[in-house]
ChimeraX commands (.cxc) that place a marker at each C-alpha (Angstrom):
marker #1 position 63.75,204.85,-19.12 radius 0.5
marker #1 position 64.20,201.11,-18.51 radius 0.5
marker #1 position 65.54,200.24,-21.99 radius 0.5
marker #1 position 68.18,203.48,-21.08 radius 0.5
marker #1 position 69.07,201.76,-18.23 radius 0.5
marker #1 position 69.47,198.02,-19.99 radius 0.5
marker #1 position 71.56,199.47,-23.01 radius 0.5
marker #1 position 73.56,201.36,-20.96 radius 0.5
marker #1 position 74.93,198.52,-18.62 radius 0.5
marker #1 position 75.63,196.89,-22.09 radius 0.5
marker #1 position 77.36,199.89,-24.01 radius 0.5
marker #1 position 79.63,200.20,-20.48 radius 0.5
marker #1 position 80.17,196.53,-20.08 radius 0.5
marker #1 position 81.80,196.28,-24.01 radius 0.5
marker #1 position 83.72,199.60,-23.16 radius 0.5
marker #1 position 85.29,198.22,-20.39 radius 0.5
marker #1 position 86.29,194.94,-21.77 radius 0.5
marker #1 position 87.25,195.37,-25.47 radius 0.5
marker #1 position 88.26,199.16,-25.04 radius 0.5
marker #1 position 85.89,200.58,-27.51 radius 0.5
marker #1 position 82.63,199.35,-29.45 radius 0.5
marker #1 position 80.22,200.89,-27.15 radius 0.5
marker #1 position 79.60,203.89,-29.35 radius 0.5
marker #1 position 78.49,200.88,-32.25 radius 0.5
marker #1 position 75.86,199.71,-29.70 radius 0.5
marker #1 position 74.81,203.30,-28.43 radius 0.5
marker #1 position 73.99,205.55,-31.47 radius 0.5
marker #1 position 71.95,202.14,-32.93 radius 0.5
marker #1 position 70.81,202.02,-29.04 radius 0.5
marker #1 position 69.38,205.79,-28.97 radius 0.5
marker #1 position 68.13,205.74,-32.03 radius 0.5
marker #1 position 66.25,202.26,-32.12 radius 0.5
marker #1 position 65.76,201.83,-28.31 radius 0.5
marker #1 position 65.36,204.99,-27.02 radius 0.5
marker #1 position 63.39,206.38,-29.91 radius 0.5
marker #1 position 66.15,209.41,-30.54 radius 0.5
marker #1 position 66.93,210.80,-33.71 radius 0.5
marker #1 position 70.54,210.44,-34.99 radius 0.5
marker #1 position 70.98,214.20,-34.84 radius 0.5
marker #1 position 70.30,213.61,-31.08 radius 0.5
marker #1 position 71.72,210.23,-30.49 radius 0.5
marker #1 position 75.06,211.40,-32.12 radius 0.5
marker #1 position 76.06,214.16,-29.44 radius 0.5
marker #1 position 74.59,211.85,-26.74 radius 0.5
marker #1 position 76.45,208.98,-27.91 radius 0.5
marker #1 position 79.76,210.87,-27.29 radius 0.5
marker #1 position 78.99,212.67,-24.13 radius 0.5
marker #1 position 78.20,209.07,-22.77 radius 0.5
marker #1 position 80.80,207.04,-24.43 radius 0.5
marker #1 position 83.31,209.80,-23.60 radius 0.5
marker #1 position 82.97,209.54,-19.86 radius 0.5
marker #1 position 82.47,205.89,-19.61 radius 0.5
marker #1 position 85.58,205.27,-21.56 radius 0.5
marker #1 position 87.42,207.63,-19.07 radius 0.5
marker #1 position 86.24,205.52,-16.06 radius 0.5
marker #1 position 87.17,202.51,-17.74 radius 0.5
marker #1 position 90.48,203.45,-18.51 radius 0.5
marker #1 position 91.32,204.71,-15.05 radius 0.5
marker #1 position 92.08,201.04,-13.96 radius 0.5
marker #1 position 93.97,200.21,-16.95 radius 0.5
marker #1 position 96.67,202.83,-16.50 radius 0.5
marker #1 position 98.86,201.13,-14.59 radius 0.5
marker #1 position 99.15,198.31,-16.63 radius 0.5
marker #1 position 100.91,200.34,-19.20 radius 0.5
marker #1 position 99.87,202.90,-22.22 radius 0.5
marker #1 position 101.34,203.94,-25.07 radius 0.5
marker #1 position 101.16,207.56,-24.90 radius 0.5
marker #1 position 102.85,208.35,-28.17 radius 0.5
marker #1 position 100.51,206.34,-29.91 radius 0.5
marker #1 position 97.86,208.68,-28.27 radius 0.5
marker #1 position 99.19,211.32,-28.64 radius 0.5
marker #1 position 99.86,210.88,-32.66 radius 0.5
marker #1 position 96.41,209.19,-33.30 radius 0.5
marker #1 position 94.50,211.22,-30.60 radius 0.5
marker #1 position 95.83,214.75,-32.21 radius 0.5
marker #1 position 95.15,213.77,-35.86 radius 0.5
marker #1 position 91.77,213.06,-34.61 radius 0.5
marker #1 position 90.66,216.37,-33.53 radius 0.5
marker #1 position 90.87,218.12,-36.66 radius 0.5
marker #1 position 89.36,215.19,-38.27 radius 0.5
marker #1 position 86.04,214.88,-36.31 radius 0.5
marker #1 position 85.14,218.36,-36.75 radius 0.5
marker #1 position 85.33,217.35,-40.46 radius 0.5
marker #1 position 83.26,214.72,-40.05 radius 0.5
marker #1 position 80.46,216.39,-38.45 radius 0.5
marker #1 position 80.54,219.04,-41.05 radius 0.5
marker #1 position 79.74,216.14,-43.53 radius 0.5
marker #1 position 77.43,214.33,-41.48 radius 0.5
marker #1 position 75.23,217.22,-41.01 radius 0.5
marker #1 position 74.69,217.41,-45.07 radius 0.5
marker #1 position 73.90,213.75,-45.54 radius 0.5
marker #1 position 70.68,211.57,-44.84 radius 0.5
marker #1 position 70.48,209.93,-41.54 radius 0.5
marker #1 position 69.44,206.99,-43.03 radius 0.5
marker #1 position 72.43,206.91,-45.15 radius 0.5
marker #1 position 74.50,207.36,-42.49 radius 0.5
marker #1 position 73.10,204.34,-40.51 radius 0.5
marker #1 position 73.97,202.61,-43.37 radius 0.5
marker #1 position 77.40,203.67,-43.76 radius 0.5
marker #1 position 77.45,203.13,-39.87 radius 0.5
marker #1 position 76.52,199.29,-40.82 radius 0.5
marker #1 position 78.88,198.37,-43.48 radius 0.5
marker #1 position 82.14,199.89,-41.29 radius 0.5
marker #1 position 81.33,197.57,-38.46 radius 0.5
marker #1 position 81.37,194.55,-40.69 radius 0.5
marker #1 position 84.42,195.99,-42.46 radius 0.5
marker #1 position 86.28,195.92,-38.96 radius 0.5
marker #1 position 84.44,192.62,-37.81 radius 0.5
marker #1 position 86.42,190.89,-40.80 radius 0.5
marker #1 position 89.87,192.25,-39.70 radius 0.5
marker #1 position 89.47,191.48,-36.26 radius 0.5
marker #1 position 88.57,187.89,-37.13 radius 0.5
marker #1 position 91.39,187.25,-39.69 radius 0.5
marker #1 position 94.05,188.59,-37.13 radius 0.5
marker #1 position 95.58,185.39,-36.47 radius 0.5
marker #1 position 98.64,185.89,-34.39 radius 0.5
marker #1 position 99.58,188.87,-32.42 radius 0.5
marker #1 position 102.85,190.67,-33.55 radius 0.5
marker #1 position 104.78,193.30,-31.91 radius 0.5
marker #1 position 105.25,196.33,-34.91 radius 0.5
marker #1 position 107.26,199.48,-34.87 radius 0.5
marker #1 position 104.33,201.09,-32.55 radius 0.5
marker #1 position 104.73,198.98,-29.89 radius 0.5
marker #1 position 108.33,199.80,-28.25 radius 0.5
marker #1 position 109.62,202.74,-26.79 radius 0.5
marker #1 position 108.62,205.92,-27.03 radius 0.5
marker #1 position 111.74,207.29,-29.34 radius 0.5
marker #1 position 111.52,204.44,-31.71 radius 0.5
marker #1 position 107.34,204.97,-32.08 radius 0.5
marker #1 position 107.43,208.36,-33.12 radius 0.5
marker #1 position 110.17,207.72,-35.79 radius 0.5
marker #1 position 108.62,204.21,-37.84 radius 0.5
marker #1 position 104.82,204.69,-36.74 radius 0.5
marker #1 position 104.11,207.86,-37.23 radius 0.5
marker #1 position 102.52,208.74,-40.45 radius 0.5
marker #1 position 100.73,205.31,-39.53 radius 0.5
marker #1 position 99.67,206.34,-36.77 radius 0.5
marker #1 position 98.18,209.39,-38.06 radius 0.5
marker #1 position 96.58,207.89,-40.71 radius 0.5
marker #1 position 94.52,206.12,-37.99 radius 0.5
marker #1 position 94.02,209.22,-36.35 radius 0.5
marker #1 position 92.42,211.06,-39.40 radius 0.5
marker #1 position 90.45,208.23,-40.49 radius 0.5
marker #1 position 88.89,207.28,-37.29 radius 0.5
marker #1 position 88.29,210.76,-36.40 radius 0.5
marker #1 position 86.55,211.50,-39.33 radius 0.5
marker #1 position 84.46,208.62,-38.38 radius 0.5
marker #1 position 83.85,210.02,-34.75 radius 0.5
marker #1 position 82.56,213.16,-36.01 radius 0.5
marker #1 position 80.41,212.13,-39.07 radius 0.5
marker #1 position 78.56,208.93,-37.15 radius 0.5
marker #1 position 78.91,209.85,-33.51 radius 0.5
marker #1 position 80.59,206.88,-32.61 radius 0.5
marker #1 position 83.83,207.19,-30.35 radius 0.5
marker #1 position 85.78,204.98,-32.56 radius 0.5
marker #1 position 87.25,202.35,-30.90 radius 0.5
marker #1 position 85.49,199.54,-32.71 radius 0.5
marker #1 position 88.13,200.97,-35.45 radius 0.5
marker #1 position 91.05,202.15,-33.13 radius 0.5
marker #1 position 91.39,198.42,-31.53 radius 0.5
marker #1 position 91.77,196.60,-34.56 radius 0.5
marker #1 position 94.03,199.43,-36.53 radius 0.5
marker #1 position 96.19,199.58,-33.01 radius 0.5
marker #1 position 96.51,195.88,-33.45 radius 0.5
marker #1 position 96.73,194.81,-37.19 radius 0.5
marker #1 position 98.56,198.13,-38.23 radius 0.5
marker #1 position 100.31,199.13,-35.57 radius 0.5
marker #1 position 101.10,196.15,-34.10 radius 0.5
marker #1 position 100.30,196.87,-30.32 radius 0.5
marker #1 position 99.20,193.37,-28.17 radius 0.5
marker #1 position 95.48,193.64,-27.35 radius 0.5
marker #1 position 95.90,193.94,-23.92 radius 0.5
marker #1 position 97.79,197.04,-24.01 radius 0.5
marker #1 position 95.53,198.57,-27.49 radius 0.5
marker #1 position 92.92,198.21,-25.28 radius 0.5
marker #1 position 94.13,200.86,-22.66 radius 0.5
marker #1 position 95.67,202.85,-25.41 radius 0.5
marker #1 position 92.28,202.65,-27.45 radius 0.5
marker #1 position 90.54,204.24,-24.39 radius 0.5
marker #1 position 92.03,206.76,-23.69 radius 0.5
marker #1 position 92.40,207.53,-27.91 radius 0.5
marker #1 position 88.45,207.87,-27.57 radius 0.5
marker #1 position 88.09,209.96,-24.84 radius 0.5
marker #1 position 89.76,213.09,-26.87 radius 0.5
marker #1 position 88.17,211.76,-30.12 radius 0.5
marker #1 position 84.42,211.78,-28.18 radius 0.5
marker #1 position 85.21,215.56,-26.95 radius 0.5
marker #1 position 86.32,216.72,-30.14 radius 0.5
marker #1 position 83.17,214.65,-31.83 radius 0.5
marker #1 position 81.12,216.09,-28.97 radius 0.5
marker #1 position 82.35,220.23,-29.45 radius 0.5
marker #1 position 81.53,220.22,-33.22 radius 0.5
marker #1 position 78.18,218.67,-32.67 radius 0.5
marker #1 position 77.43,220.80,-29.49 radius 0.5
marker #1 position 76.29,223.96,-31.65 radius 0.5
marker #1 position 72.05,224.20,-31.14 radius 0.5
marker #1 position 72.10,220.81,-29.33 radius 0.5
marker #1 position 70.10,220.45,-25.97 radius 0.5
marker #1 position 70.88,217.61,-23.50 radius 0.5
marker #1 position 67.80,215.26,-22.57 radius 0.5
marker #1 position 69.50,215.07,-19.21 radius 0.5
marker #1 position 66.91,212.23,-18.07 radius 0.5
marker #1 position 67.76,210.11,-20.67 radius 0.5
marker #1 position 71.50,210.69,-20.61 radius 0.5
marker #1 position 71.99,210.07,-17.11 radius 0.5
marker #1 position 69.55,206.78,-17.23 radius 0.5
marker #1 position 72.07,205.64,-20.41 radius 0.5
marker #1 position 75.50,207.62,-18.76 radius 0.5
marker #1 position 75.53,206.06,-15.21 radius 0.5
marker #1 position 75.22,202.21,-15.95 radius 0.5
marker #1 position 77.48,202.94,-18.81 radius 0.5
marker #1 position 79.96,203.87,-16.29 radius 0.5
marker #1 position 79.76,201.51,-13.52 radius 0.5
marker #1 position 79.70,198.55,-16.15 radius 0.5
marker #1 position 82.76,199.92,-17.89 radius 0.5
marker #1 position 84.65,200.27,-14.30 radius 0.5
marker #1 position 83.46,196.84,-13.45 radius 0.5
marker #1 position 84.37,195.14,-16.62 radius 0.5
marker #1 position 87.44,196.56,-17.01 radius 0.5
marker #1 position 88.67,195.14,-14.29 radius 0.5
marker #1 position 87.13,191.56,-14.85 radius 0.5
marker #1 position 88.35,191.53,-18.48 radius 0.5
marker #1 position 92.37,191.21,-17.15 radius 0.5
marker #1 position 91.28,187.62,-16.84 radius 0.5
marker #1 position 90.50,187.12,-20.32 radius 0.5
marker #1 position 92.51,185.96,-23.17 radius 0.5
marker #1 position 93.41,187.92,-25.93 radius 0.5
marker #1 position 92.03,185.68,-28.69 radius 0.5
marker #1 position 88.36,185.75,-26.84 radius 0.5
marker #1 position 88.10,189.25,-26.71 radius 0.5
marker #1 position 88.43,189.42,-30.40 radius 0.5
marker #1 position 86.34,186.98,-31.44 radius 0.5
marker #1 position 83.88,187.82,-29.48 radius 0.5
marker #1 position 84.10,191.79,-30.25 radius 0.5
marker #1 position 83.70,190.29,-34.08 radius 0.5
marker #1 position 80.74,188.45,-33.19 radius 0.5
marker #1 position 78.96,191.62,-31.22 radius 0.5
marker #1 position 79.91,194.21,-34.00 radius 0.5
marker #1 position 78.35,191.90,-36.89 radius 0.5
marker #1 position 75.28,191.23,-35.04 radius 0.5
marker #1 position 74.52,195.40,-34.43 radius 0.5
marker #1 position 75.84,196.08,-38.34 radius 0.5
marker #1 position 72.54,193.30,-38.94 radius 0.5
marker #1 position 70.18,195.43,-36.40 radius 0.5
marker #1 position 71.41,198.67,-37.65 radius 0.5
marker #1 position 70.20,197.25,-41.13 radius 0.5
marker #1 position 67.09,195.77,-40.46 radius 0.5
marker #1 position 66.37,199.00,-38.64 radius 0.5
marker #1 position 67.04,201.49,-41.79 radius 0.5
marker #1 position 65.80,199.40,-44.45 radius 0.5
marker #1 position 62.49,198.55,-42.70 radius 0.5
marker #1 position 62.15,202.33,-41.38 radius 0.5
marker link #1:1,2 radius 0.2
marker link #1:2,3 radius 0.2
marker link #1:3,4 radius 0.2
marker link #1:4,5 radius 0.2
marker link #1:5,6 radius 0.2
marker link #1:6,7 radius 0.2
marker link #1:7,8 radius 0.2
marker link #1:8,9 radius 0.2
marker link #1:9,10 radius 0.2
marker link #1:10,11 radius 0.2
marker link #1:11,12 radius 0.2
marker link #1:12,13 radius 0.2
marker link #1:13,14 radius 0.2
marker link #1:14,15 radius 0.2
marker link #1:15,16 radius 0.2
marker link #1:16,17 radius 0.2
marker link #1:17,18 radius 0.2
marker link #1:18,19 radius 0.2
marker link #1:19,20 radius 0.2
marker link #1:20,21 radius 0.2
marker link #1:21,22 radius 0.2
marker link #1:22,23 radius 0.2
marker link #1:23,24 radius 0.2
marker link #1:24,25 radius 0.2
marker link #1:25,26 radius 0.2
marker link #1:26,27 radius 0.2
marker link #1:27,28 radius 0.2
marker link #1:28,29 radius 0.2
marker link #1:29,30 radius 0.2
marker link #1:30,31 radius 0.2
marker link #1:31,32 radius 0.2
marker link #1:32,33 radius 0.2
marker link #1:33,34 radius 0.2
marker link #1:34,35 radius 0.2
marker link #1:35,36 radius 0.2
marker link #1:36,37 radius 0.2
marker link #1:37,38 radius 0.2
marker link #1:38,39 radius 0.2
marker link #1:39,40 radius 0.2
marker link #1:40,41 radius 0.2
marker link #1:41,42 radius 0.2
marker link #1:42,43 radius 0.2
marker link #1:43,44 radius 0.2
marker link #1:44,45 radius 0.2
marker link #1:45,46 radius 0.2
marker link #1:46,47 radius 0.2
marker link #1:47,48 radius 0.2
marker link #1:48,49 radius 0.2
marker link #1:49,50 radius 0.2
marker link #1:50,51 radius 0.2
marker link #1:51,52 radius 0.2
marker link #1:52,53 radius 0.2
marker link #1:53,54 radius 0.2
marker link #1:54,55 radius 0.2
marker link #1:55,56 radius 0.2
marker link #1:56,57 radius 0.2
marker link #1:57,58 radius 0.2
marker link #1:58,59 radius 0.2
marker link #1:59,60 radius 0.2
marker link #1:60,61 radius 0.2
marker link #1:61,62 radius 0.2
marker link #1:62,63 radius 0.2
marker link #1:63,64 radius 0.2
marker link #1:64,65 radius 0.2
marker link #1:65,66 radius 0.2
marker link #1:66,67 radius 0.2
marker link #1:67,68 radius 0.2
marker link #1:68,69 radius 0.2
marker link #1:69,70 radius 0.2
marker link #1:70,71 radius 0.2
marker link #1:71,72 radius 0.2
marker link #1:72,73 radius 0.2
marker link #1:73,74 radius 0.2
marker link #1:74,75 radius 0.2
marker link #1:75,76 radius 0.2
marker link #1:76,77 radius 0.2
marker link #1:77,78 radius 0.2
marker link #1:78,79 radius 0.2
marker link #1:79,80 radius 0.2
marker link #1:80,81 radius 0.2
marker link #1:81,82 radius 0.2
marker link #1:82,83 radius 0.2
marker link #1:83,84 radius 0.2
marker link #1:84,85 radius 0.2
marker link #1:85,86 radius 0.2
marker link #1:86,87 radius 0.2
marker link #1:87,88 radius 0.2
marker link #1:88,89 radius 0.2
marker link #1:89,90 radius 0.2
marker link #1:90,91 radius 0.2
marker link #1:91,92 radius 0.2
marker link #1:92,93 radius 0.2
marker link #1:93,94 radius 0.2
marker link #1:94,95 radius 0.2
marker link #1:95,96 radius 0.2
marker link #1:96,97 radius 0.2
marker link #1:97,98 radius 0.2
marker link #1:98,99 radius 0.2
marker link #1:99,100 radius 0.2
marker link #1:100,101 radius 0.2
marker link #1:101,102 radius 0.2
marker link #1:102,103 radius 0.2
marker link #1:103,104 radius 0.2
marker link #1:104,105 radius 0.2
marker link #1:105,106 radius 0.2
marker link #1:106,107 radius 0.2
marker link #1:107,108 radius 0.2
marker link #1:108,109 radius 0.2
marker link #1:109,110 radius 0.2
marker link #1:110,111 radius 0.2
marker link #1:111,112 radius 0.2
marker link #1:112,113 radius 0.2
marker link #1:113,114 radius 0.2
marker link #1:114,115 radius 0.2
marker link #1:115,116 radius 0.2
marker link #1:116,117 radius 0.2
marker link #1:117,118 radius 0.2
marker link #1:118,119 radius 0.2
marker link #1:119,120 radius 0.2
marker link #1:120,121 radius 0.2
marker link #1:121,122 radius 0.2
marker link #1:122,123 radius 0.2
marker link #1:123,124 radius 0.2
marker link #1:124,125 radius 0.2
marker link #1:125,126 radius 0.2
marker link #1:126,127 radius 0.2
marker link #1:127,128 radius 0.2
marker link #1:128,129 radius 0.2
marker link #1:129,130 radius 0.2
marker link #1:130,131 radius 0.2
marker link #1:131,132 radius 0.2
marker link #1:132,133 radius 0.2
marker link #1:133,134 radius 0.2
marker link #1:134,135 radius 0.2
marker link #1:135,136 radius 0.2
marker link #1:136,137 radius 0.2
marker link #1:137,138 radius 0.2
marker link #1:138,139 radius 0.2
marker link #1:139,140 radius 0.2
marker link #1:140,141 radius 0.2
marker link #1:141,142 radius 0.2
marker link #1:142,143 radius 0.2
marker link #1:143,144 radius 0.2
marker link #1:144,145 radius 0.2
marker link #1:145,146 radius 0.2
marker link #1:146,147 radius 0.2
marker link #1:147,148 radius 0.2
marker link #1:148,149 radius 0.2
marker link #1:149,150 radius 0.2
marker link #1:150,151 radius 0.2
marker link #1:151,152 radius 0.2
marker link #1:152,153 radius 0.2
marker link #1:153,154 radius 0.2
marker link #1:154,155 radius 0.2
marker link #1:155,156 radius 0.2
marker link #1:156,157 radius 0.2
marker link #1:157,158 radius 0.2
marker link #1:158,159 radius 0.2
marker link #1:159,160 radius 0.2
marker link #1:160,161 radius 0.2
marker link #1:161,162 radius 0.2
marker link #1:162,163 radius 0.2
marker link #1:163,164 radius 0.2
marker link #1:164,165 radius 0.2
marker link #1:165,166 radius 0.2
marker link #1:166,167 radius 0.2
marker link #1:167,168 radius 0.2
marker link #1:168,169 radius 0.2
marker link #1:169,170 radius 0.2
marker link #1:170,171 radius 0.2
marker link #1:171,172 radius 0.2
marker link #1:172,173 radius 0.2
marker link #1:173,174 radius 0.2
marker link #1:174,175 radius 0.2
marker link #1:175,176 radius 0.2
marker link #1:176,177 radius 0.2
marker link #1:177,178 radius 0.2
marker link #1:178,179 radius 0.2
marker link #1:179,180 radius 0.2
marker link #1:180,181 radius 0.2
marker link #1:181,182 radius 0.2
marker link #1:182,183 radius 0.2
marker link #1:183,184 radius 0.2
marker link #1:184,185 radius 0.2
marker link #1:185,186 radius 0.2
marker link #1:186,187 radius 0.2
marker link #1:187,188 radius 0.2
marker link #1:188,189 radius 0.2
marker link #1:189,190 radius 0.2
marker link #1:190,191 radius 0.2
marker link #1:191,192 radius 0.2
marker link #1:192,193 radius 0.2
marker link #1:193,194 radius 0.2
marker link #1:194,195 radius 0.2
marker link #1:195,196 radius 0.2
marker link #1:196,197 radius 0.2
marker link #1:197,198 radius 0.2
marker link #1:198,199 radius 0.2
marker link #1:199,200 radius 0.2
marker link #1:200,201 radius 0.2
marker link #1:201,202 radius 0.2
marker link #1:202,203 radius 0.2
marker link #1:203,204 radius 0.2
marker link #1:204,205 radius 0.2
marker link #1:205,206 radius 0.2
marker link #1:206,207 radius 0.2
marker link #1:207,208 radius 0.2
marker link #1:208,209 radius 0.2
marker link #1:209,210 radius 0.2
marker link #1:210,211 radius 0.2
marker link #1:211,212 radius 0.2
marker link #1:212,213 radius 0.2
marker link #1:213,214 radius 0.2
marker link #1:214,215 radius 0.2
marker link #1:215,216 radius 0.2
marker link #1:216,217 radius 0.2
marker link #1:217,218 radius 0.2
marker link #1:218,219 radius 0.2
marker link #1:219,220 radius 0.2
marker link #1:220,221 radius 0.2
marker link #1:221,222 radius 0.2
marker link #1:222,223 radius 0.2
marker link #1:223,224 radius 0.2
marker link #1:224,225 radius 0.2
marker link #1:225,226 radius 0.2
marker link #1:226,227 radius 0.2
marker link #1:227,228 radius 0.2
marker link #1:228,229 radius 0.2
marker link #1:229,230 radius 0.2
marker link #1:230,231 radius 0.2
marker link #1:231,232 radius 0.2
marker link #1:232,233 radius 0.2
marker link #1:233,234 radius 0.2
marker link #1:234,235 radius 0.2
marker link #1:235,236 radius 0.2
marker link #1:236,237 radius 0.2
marker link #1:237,238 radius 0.2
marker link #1:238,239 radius 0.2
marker link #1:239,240 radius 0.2
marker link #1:240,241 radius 0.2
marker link #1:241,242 radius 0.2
marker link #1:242,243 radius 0.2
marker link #1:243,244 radius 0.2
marker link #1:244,245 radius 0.2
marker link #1:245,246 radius 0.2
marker link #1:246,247 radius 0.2
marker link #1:247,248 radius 0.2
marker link #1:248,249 radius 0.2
marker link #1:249,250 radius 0.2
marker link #1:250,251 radius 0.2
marker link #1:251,252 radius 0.2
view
């Protein structure tokens, strides 16, 4: 119950500042932590990352969103995760930890060799997004929601650097955008693995509430912060769970 608690706080806290990532900490979390197994830790991951990521994003609204960008990457998604769980259900866990590992370095590396923010097609008005960004911005959709539903994870250790280095949103406002992006990809993840699944409520709601207060609390803190620090420091996280996700397979 006490490591629940702990890893929690921590997947919420991430949520709240970098917009995504907690799902990287909280499947590895479950599994390793809590002692789950990832057929159970998947489901839980997205019930728990789904809310949080809703509470974090309610004080991030009025800052600004891009709702055709959710909208485009948020619809492709759906189809996508259900896909991916269909997968994920034929393939060995421990090959999917893996798999889980080498993505999270993958998007590490971009985030880190992101230099210089630029402004793309994606990140003016509404008219002008649909038109230039969006078969990229389906493309994102597809690919992270295929993610979401084959490894449980909400996806926005992926959406915040594709919003970024391929769509060319700022962070502050991919952030916001990447939230609410993984609260439909979680309950789409969430409805394809819900078939035959029982909730361990105790353990849920010992992971589920910290998750939310942190991400509530952080996302308000995380205004404050500068763009450049986020990222780097979202690198750093993401490469040191890809190396505990690692040790954890290999040596299990």
């Amino acid at each position: 119950m006490i490591p629940a608690l702990g890893l929690g706080l921590i997947v919420g806290v991430v949520l709240g500042v970098v917009g995504g990532g907690g799902s990287i900490i909280a499947v590895p979390a479950l599994v390793y932590g809590v002692g789950m197994s990832p057929a159970q830790a998947i489901p839980t991951s997205l019930l728990v990352v789904g809310i949080s990521s809703l509470a974090a994003l309610l004080p991030r609204i009025r800052e600004g969103l891009n709702w055709p960008v959710i909208a485009l990457v948020g619809g492709a998604g759906i189809p996508a995760a259900w896909a991916g769980a269909a997968v994920g259900k034929l393939l060995d866990p421990n090959i999917l930890m893996l798999a889980f590992a080498v993505i999270m370095v993958a998007a590490g590396i971009r985030m880190l060799t992101k230099t210089r923010e630029t402004e793309g097609s994606c990140s003016t008005g509404p008219h002008r997004a649909f038109r230039s960004c969006a078969p990229k911005a389906v493309g994102v959709g597809l690919l992270v929601g295929f993610l979401t539903g084959l490894l449980g994870v909400g996806g926005g250790f992926l959406i915040t650097p594709a919003l970024t280095i391929f769509l060319g949103l700022r962070m502050k406002q991919a952030v916001g955008t990447s939230l609410a992006i993984i609260v439909i990809n979680s309950a789409a993840g969430f409805s394809a693995h819900a078939a035959g699944y029982t909730i361990d409520w105790a353990t849920t709601l010992a992971f589920a509430v910290p998750a939310i207060v942190g991400s509530m609390v952080a996302a308000r803190f995380a205004r404050r912060l500068k763009d450049k620090h986020i990222r780097i420091s979202f690198a750093v996280l993401i490469f040191a769970v890809a190396a505990w996700v690692t040790a954890g397979t290999v040596t299990a």
